[in-house]
PDB file of N, CA, C and O in Angstrom:
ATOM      1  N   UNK A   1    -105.051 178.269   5.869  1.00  0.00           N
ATOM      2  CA  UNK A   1    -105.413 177.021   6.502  1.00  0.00           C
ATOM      3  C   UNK A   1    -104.249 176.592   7.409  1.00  0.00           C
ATOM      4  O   UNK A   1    -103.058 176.607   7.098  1.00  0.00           O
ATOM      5  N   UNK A   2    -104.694 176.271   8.388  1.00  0.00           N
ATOM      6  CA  UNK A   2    -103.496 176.323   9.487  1.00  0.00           C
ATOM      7  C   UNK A   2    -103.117 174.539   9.615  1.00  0.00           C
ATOM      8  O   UNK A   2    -104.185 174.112   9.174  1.00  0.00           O
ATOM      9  N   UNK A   3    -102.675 173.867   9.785  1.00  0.00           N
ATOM     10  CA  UNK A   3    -101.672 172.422   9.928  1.00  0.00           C
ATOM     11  C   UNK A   3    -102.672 171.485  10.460  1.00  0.00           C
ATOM     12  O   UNK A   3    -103.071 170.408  10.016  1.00  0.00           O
ATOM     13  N   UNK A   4    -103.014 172.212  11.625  1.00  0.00           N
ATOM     14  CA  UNK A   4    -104.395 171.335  12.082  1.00  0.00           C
ATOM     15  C   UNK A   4    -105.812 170.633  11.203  1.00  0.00           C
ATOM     16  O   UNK A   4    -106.393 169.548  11.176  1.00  0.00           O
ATOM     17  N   UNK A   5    -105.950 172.131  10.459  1.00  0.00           N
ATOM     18  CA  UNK A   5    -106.992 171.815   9.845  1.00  0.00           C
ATOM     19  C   UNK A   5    -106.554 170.918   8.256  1.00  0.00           C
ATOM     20  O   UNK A   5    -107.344 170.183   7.664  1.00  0.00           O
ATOM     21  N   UNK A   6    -105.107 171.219   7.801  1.00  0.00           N
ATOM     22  CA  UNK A   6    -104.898 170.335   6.820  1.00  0.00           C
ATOM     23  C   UNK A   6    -104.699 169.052   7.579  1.00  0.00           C
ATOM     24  O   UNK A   6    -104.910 168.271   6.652  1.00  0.00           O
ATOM     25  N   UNK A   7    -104.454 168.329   8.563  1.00  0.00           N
ATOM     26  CA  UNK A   7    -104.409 166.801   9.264  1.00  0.00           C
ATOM     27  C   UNK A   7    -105.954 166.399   9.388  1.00  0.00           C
ATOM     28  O   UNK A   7    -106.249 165.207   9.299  1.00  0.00           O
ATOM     29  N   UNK A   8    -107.317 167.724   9.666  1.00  0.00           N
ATOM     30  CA  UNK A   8    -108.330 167.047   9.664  1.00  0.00           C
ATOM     31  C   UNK A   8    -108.583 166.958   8.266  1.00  0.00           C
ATOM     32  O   UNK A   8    -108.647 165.755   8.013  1.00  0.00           O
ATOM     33  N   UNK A   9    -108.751 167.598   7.273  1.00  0.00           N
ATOM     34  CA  UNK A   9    -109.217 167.334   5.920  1.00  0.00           C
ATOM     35  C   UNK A   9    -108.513 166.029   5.354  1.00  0.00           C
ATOM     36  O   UNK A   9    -109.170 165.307   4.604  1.00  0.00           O
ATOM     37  N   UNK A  10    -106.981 165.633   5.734  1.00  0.00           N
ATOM     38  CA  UNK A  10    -106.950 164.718   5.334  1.00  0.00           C
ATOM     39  C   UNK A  10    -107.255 163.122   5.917  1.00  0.00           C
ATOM     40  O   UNK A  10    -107.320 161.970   5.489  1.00  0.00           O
ATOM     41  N   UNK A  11    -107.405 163.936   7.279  1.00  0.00           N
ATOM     42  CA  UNK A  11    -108.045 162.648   8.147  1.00  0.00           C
ATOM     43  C   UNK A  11    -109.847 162.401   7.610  1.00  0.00           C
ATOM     44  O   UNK A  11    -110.269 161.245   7.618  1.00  0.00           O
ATOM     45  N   UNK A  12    -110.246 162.884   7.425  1.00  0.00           N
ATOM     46  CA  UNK A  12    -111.570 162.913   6.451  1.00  0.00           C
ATOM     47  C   UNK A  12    -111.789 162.611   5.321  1.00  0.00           C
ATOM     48  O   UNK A  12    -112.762 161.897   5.078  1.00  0.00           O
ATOM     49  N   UNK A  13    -110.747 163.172   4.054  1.00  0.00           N
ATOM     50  CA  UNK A  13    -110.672 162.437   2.800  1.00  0.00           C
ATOM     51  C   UNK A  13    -110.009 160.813   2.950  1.00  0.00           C
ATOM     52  O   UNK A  13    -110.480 159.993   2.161  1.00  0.00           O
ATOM     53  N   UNK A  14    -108.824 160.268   4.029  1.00  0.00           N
ATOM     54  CA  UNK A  14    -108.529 159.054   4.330  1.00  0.00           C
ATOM     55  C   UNK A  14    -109.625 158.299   4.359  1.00  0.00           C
ATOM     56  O   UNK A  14    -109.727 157.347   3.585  1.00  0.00           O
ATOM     57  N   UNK A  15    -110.969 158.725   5.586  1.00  0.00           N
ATOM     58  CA  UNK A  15    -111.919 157.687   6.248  1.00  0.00           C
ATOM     59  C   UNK A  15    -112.756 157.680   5.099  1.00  0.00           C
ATOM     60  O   UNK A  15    -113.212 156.563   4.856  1.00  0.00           O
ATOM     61  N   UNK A  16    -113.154 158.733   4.190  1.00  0.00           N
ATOM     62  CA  UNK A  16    -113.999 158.551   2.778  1.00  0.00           C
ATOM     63  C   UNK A  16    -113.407 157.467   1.683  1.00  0.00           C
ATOM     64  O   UNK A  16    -114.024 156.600   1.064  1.00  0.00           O
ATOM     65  N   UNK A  17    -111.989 157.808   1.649  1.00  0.00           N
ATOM     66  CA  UNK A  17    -111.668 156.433   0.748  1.00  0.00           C
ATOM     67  C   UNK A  17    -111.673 155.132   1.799  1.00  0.00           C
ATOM     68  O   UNK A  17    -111.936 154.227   1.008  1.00  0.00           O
ATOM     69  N   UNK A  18    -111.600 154.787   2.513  1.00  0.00           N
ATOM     70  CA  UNK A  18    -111.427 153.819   3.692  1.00  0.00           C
ATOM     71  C   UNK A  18    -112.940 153.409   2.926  1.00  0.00           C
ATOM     72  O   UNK A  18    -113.143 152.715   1.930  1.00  0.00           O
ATOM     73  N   UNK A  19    -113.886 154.132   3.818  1.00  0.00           N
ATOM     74  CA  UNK A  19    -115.448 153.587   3.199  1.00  0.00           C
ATOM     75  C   UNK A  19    -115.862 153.013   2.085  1.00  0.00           C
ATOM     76  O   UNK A  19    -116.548 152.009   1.894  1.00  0.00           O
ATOM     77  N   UNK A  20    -115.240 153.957   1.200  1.00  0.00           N
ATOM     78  CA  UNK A  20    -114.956 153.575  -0.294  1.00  0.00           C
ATOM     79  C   UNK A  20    -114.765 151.746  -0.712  1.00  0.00           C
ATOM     80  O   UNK A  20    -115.580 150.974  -1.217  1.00  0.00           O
ATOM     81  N   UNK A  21    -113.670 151.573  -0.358  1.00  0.00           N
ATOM     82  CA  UNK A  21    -112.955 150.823  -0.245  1.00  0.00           C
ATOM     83  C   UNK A  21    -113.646 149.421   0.023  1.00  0.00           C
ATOM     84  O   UNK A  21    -113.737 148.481  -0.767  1.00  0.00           O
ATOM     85  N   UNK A  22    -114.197 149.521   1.559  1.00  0.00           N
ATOM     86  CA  UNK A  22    -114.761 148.767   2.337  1.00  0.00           C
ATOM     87  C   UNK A  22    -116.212 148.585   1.238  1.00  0.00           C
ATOM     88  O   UNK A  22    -116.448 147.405   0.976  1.00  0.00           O
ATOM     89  N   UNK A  23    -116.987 149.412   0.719  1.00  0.00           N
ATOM     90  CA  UNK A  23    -118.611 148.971   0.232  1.00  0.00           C
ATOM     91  C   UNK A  23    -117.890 148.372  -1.073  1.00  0.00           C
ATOM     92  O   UNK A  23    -118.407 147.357  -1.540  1.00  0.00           O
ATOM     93  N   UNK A  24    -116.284 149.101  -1.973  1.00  0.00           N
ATOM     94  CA  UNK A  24    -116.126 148.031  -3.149  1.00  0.00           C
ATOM     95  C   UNK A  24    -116.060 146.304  -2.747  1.00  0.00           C
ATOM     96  O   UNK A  24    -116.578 145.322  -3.280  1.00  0.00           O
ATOM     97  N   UNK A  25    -115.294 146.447  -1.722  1.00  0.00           N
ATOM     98  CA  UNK A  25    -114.891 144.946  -1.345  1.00  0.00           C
ATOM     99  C   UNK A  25    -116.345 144.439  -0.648  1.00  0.00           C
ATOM    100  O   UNK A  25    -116.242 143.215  -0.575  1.00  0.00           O
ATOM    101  N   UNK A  26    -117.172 144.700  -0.305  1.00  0.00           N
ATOM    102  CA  UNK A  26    -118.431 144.025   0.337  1.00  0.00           C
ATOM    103  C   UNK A  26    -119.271 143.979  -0.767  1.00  0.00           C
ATOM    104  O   UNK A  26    -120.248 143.369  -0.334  1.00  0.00           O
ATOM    105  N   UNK A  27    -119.555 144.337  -2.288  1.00  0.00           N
ATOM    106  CA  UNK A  27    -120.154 144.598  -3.602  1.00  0.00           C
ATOM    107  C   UNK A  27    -119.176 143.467  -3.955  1.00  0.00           C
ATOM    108  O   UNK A  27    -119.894 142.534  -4.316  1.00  0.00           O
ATOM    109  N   UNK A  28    -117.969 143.116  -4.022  1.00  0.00           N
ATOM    110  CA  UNK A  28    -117.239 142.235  -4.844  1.00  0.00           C
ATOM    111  C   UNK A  28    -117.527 140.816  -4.336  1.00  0.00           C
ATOM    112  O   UNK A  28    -117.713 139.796  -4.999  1.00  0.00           O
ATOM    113  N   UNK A  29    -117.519 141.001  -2.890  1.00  0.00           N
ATOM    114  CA  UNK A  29    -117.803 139.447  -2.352  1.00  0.00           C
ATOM    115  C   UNK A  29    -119.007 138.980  -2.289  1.00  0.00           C
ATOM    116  O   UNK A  29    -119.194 137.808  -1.959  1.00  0.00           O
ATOM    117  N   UNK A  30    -120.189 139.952  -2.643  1.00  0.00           N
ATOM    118  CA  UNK A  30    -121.716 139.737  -2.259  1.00  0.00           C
ATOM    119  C   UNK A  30    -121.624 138.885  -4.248  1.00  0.00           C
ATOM    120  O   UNK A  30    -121.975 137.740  -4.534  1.00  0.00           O
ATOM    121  N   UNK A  31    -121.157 139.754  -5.045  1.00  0.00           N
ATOM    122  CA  UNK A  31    -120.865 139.237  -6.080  1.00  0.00           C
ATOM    123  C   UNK A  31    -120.367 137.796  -6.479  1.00  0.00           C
ATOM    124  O   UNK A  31    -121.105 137.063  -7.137  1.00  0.00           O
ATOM    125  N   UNK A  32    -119.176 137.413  -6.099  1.00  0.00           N
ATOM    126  CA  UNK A  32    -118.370 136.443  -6.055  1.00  0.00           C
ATOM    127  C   UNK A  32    -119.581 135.303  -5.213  1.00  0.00           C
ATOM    128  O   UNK A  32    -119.819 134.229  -5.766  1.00  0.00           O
ATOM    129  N   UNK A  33    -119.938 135.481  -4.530  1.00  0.00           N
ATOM    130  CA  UNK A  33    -120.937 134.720  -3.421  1.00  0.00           C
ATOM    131  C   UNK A  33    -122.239 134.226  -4.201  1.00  0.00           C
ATOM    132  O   UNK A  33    -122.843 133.171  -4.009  1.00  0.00           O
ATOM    133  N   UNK A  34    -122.531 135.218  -5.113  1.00  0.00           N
ATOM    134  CA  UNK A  34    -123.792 134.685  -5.422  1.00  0.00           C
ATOM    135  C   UNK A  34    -123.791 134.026  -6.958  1.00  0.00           C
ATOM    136  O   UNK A  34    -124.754 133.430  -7.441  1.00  0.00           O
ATOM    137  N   UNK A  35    -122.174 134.319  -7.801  1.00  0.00           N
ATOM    138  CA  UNK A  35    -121.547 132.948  -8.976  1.00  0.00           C
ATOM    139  C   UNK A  35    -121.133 131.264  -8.087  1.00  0.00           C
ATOM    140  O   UNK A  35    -121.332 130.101  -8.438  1.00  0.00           O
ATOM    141  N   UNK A  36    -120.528 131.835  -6.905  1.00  0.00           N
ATOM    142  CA  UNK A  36    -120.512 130.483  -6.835  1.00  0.00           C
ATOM    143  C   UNK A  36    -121.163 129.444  -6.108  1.00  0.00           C
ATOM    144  O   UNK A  36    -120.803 128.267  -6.085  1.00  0.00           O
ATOM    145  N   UNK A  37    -122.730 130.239  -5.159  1.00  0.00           N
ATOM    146  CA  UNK A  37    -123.630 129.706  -5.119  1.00  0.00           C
ATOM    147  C   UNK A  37    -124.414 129.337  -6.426  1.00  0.00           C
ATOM    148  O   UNK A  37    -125.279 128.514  -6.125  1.00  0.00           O
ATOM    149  N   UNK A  38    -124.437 129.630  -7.740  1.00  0.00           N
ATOM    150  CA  UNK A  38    -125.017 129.163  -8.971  1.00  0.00           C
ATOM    151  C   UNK A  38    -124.794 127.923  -9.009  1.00  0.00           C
ATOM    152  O   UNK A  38    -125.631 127.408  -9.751  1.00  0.00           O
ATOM    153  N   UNK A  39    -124.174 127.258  -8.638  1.00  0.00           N
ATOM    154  CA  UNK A  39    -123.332 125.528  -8.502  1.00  0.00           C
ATOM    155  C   UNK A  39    -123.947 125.089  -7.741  1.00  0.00           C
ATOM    156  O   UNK A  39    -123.922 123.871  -7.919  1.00  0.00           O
ATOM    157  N   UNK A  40    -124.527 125.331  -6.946  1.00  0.00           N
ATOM    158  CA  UNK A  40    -125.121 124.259  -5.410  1.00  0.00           C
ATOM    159  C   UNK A  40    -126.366 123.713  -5.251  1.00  0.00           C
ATOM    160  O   UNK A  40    -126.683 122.812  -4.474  1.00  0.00           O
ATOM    161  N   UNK A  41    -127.059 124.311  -6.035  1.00  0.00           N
ATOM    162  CA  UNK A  41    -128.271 124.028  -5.492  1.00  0.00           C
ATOM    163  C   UNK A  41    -128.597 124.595  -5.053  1.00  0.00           C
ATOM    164  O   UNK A  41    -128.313 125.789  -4.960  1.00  0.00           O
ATOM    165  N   UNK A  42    -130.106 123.400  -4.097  1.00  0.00           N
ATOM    166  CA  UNK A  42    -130.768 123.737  -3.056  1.00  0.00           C
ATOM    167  C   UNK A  42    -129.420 123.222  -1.779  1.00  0.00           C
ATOM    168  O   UNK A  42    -128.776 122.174  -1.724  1.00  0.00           O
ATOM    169  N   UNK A  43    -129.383 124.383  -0.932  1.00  0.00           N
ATOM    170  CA  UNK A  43    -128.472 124.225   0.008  1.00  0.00           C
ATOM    171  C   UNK A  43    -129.335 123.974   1.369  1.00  0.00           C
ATOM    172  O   UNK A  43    -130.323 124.707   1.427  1.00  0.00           O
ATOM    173  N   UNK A  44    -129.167 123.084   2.485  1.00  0.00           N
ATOM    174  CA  UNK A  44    -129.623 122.979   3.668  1.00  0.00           C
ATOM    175  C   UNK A  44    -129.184 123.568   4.323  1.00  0.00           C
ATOM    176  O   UNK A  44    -127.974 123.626   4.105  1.00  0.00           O
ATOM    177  N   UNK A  45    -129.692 124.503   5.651  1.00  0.00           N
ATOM    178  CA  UNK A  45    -129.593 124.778   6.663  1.00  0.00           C
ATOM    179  C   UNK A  45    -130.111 124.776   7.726  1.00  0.00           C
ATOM    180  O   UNK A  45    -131.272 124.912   8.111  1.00  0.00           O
ATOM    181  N   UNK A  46    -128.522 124.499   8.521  1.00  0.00           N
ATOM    182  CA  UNK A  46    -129.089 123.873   9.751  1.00  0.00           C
ATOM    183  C   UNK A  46    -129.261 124.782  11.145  1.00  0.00           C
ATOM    184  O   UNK A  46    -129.125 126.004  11.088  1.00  0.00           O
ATOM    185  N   UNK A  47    -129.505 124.242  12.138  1.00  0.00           N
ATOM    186  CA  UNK A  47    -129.903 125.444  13.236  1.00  0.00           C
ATOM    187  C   UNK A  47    -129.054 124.988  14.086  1.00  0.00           C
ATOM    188  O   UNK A  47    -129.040 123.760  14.003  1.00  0.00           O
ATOM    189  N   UNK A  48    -128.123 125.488  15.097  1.00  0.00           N
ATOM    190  CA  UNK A  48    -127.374 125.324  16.117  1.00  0.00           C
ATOM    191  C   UNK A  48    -128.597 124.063  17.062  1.00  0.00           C
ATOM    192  O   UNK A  48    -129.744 124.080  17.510  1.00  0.00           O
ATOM    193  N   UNK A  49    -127.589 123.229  16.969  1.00  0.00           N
ATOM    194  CA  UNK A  49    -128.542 121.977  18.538  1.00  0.00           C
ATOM    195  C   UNK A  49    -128.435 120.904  17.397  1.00  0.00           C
ATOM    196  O   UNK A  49    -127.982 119.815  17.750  1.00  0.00           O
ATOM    197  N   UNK A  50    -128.883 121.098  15.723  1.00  0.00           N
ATOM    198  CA  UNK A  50    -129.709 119.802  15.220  1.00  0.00           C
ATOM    199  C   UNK A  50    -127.980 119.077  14.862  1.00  0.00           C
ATOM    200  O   UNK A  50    -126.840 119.513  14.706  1.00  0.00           O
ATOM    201  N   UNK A  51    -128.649 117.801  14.864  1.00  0.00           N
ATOM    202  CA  UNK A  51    -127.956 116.758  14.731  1.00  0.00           C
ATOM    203  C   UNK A  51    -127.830 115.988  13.684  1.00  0.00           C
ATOM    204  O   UNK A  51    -128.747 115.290  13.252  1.00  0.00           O
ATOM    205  N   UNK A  52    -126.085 116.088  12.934  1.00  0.00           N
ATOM    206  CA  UNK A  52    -126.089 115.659  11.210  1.00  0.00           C
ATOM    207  C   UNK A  52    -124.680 114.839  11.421  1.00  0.00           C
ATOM    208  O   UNK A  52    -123.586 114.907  11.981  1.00  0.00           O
ATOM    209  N   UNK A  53    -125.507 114.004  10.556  1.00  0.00           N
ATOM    210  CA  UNK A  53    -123.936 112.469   9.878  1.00  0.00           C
ATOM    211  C   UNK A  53    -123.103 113.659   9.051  1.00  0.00           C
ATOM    212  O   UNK A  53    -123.458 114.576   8.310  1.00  0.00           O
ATOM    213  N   UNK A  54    -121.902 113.214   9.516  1.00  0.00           N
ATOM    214  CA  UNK A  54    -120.941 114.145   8.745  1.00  0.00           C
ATOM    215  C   UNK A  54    -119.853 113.004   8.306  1.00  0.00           C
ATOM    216  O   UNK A  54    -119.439 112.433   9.316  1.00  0.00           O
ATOM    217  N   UNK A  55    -119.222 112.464   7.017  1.00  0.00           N
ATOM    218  CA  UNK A  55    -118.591 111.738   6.030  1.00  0.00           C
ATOM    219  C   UNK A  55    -117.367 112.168   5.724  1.00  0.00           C
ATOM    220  O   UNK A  55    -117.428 113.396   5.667  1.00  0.00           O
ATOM    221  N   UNK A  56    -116.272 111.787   5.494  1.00  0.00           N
ATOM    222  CA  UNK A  56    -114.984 112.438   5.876  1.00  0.00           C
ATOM    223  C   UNK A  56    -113.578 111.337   4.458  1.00  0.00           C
ATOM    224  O   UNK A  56    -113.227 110.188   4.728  1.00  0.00           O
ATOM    225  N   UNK A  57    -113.135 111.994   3.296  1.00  0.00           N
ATOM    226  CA  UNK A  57    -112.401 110.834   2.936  1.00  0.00           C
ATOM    227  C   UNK A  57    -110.954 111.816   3.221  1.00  0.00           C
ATOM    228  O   UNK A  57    -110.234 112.169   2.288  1.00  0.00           O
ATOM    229  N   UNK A  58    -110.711 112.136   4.504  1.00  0.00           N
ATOM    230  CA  UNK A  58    -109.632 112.830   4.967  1.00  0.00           C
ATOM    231  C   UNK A  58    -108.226 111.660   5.449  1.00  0.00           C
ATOM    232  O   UNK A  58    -108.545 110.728   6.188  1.00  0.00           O
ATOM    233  N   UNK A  59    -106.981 111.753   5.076  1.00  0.00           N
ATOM    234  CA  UNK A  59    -105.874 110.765   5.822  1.00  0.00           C
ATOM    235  C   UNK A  59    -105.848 111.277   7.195  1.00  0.00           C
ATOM    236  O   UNK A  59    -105.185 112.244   7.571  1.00  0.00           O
ATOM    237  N   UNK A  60    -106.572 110.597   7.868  1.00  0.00           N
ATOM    238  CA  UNK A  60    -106.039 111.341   9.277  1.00  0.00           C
ATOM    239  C   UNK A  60    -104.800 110.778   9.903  1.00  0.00           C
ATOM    240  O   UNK A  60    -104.629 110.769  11.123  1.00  0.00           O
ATOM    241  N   UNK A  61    -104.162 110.429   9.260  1.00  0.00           N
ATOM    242  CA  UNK A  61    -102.488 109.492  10.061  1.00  0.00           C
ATOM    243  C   UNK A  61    -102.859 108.699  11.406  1.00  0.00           C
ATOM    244  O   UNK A  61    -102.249 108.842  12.465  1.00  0.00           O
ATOM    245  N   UNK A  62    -104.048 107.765  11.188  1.00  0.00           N
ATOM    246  CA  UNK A  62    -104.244 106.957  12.351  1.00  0.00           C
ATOM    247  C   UNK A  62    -103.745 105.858  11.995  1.00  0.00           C
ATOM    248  O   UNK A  62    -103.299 105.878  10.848  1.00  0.00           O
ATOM    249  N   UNK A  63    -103.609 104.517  12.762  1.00  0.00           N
ATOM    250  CA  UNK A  63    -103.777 103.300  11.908  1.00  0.00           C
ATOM    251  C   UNK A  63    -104.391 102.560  12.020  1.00  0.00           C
ATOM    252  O   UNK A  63    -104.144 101.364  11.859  1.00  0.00           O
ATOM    253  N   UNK A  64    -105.977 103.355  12.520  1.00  0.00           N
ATOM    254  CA  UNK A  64    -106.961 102.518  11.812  1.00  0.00           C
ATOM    255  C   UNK A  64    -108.037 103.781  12.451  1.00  0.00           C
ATOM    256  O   UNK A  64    -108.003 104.516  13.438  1.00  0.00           O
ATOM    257  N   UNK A  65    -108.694 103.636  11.653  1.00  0.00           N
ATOM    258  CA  UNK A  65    -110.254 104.758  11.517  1.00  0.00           C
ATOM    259  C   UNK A  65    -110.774 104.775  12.434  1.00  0.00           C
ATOM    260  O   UNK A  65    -111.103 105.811  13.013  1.00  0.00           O
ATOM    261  N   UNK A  66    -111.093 103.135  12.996  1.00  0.00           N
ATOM    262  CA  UNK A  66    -111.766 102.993  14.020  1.00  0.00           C
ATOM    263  C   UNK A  66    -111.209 103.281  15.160  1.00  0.00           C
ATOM    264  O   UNK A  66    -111.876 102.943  16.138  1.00  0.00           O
ATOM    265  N   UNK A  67    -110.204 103.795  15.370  1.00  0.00           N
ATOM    266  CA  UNK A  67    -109.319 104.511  16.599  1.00  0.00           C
ATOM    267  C   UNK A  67    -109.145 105.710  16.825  1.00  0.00           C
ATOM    268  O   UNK A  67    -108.801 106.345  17.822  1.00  0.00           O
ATOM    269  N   UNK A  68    -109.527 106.072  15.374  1.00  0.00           N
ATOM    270  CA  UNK A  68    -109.195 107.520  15.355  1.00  0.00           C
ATOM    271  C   UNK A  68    -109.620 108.847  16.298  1.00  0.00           C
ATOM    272  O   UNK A  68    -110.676 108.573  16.869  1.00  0.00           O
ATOM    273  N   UNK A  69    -109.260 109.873  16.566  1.00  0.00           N
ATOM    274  CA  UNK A  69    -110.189 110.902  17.121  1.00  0.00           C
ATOM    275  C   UNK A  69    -111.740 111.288  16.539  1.00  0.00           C
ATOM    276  O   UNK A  69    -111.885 111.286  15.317  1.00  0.00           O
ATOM    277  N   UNK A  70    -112.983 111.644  17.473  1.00  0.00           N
ATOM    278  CA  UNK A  70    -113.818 111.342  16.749  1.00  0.00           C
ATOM    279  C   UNK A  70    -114.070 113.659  16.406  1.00  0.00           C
ATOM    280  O   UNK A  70    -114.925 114.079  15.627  1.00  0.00           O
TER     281      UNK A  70
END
């Protein structure tokens, strides 16, 4: 086996664990995603355009709310 062909075999066993890798971590978060949607409910969704009151008990360092950035 000549140098070349050991850089492709291991460039091939690399991209197989790479893949590997990538479907554990997309199985772990599809996982993780669907315990801590168990908490929520019914969740709303909305469509790009629609229009929602959004509520905020954030310090925004203004000195006064009603001045604040909106």
């Amino acid at each position: 086996m000549s140098k070349v062909e050991a850089v492709e075999d291991f460039a091939k066993h690399m991209k197989h664990i790479h893949e590997e890798a990538q479907a554990a971590l997309s199985k772990a978060q599809d996982e993780m995603k669907c315990y801590a949607n168990q908490h929520w409910g019914n969740i709303l969704e909305y469509q790009v355009g629609q229009k929602v009151w959004v509520e905020t008990n954030m310090d925004l360092k203004w000195p006064s709310k009603k001045l604040a950035e909106k």
